[in-house]
N, C-alpha and C positions, 0 to 999 in steps of 0.2 A: 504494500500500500504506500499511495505517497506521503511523505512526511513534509511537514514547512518547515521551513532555515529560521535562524533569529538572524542573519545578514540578510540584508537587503541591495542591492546595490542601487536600486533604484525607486521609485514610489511603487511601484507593482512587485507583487508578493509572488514570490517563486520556490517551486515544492522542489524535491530531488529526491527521485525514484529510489526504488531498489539497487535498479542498477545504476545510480551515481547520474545519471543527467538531470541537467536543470531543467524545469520546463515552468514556465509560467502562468498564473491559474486560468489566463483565459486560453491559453494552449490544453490545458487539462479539460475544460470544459466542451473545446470542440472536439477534442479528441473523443471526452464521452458522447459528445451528440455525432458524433462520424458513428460510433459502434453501434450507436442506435439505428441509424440510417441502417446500414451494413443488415441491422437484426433482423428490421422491417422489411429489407427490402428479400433477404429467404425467406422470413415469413409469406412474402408474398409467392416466392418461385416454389416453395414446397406446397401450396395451396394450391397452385396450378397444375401443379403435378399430381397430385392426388385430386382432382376432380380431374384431371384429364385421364389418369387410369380409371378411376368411378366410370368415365363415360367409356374407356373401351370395354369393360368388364358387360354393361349394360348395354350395349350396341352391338355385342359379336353377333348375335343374329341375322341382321343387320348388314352388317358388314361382309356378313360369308354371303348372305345373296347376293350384295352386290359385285362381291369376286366371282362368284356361281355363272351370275348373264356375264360379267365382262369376259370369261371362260370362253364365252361361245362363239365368240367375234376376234380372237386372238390367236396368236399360233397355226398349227394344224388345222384349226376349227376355220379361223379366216384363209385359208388355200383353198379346203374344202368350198367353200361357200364362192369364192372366185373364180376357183374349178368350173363347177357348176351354174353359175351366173344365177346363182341364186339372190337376187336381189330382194326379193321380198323379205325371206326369213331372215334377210342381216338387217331391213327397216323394222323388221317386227320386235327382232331383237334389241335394237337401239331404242325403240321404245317401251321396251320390256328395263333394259336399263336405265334410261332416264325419270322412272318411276321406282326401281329399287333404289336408286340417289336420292332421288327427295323422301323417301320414308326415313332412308339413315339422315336426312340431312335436320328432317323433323326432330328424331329420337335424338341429336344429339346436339338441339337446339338450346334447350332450358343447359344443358354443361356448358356450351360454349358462352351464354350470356354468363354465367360467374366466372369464367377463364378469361374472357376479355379483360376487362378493368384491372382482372389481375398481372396480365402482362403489358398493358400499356403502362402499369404502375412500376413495374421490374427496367421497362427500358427507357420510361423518364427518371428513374433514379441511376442508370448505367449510364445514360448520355445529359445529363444535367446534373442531376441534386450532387452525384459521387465527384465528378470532375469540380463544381464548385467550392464541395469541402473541401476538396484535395488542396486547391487553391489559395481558400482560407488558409488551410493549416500552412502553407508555404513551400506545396509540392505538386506546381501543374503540370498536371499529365500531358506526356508527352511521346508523340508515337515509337512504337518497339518493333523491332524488326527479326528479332532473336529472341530465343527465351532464354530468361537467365537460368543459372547452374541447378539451382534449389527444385524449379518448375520441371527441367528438364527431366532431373533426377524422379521427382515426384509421380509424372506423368510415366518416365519408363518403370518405376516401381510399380505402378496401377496395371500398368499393363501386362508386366510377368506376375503380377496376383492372376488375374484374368485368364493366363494361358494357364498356368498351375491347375486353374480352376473345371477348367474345359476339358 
């Protein structure tokens, strides 16, 4: 936890961590309201997520029919039907699928209305709110072209958990 100095060097009161840096209390304080943001802003990406798995959970039906007709117009099935100059049955088909789309597009109407607001909330906080803190605190992001060492590592560690797993 941070602790306050009795030096002062100046009229503003400065704490000094754990680890020995000075930081100023309104540096402590954005810094709390940066983590807040930061908290808010998974709160919102884990919400999205879990109503977006809620609606695939609830929609597989759904969903396999409309994999089912587009099955029939694809592949093999579309040579067939070319072969054959079968034109009707591929119209009939297209409009066999444009009605299995708007059933799922129904069903998975009322989850989409909660996953919106939740992801316009995730990438006004990524392209606005995060980059102005950052600023605040007196570190403008600035674009990266490389990932540093720590990321790299991180990422190639996820990914031999992953093959291990497999």
């Amino acid at each position: 936890m941070p602790r306050q100095t009795a030096k002062t060097e100046t009229a503003e009161q400065v704490l000094i961590t754990e680890t020995g840096q000075r930081v100023s209390v309104k540096q402590a304080t954005l810094l709390l309201g940066f983590r807040d943001l930061v908290a808010e802003r998974m709160g919102y990406f884990l919400g999205r997520r879990l109503t977006q798995q809620e609606m695939s959970e609830k929609t597989e039906a759904e969903r396999k029919a409309v994999a089912e007709v587009r099955e029939k117009i694809t592949g093999e099935n579309l040579e067939t039907i070319i072969t054959n100059g079968d034109i009707a049955t591929f119209k009939a088909t297209l409009e066999e699928l444009k009605t299995a789309r708007k059933t799922l597009k129904d069903a998975s109407e009322p989850f989409r209305e909660k996953m919106n607001p939740l992801g316009k909330a995730v990438r006004y906080i990524d392209s606005v709110a995060v980059p102005d803190a950052l600023k605040e605190l007196g570190t403008p992001v600035q674009p990266r072209f490389s990932l540093s060492k720590w990321v790299n590592d991180a990422v190639e560690q996820a990914s031999k958990k992953k093959q291990k797993q497999a």
